[in-house]
C-alpha positions as CSV (number, residue, x, y, z in Angstrom):
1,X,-8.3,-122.8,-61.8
2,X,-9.5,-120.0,-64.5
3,X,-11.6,-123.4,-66.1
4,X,-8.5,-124.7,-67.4
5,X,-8.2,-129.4,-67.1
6,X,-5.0,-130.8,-66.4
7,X,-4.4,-131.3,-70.3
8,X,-4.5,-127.3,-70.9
9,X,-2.6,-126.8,-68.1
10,X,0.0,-129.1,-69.3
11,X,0.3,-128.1,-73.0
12,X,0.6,-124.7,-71.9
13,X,3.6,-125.4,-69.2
14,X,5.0,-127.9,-73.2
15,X,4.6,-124.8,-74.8
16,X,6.0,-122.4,-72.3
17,X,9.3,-125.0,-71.9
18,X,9.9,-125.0,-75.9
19,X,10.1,-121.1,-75.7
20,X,11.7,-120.5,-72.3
21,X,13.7,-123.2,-72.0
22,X,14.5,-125.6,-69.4
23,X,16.9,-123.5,-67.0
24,X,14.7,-119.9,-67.5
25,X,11.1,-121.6,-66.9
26,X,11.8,-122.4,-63.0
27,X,13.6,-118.8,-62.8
28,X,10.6,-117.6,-64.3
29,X,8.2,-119.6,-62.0
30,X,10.3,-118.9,-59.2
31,X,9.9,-114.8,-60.0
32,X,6.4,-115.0,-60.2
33,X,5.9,-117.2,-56.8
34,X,7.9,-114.3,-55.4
35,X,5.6,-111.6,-56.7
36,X,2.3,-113.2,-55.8
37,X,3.6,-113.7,-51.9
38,X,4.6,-109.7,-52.2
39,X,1.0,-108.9,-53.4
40,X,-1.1,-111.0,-50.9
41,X,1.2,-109.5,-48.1
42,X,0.5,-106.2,-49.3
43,X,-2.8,-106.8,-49.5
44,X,-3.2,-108.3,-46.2
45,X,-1.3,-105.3,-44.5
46,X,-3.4,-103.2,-46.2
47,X,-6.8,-105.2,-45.2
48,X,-5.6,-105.1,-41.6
49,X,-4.7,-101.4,-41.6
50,X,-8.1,-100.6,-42.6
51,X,-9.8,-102.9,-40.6
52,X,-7.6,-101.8,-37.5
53,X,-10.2,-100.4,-34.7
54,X,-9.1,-97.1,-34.2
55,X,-8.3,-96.9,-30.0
56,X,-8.5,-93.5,-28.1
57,X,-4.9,-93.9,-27.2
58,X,-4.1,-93.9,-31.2
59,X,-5.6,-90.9,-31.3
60,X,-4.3,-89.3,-28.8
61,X,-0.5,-90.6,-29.7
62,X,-1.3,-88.8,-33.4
63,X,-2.6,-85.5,-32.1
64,X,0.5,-85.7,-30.0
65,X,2.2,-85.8,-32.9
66,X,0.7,-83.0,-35.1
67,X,1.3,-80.9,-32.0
68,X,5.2,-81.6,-31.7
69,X,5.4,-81.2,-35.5
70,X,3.3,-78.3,-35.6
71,X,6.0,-76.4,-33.1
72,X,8.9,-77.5,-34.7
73,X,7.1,-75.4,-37.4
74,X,6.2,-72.8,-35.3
75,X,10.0,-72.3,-33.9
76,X,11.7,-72.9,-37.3
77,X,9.8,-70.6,-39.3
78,X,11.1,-67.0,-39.7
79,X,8.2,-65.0,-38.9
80,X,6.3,-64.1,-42.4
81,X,3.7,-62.1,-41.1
82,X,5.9,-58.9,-40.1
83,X,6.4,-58.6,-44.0
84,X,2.8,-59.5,-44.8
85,X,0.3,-56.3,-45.5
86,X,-2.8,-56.4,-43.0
87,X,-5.9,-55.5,-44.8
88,X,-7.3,-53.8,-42.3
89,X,-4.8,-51.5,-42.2
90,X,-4.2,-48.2,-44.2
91,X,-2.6,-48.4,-47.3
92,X,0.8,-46.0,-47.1
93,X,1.7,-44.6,-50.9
């Protein structure tokens, strides 16, 4: 573990008890057990959204999706393009 023997090990948890004290150090090692589960969960979720095989049906479901979304847009929107200049077309002074 990072090349540290048990005798490093335990003058550093010595040294950590002299500063911390005995009722913050398990608070302390409790906080940190806490945040080492949240990151390998994390990472795992992340590892197994990546490696996730990507089915036809999942692709289907998410172009399902963009369309619904995509005319919810459509319907919500005021229509822009009747104030918009075209171009093509021409110019009134």
């Amino acid at each position: 573990m990072f090349g540290l023997g048990a005798g490093e090990l335990f003058l550093i948890f010595i040294i950590a008890l002299l500063f911390l004290g005995p009722k913050k150090l398990p608070e302390l090692a409790k906080g940190l057990g806490q945040a080492v589960r949240e990151f390998q969960k994390a990472r795992d979720e992340m590892m197994n959204e990546v490696n996730k095989p990507h089915t036809p049906a999942a692709q289907t479901d998410a172009k399902k999706d963009v369309e619904v979304t995509a005319t919810k847009v459509e319907t919500s929107e005021p229509h822009v393009a009747s104030t918009e200049t075209n171009p093509e077309s021409p110019k009134h002074s």
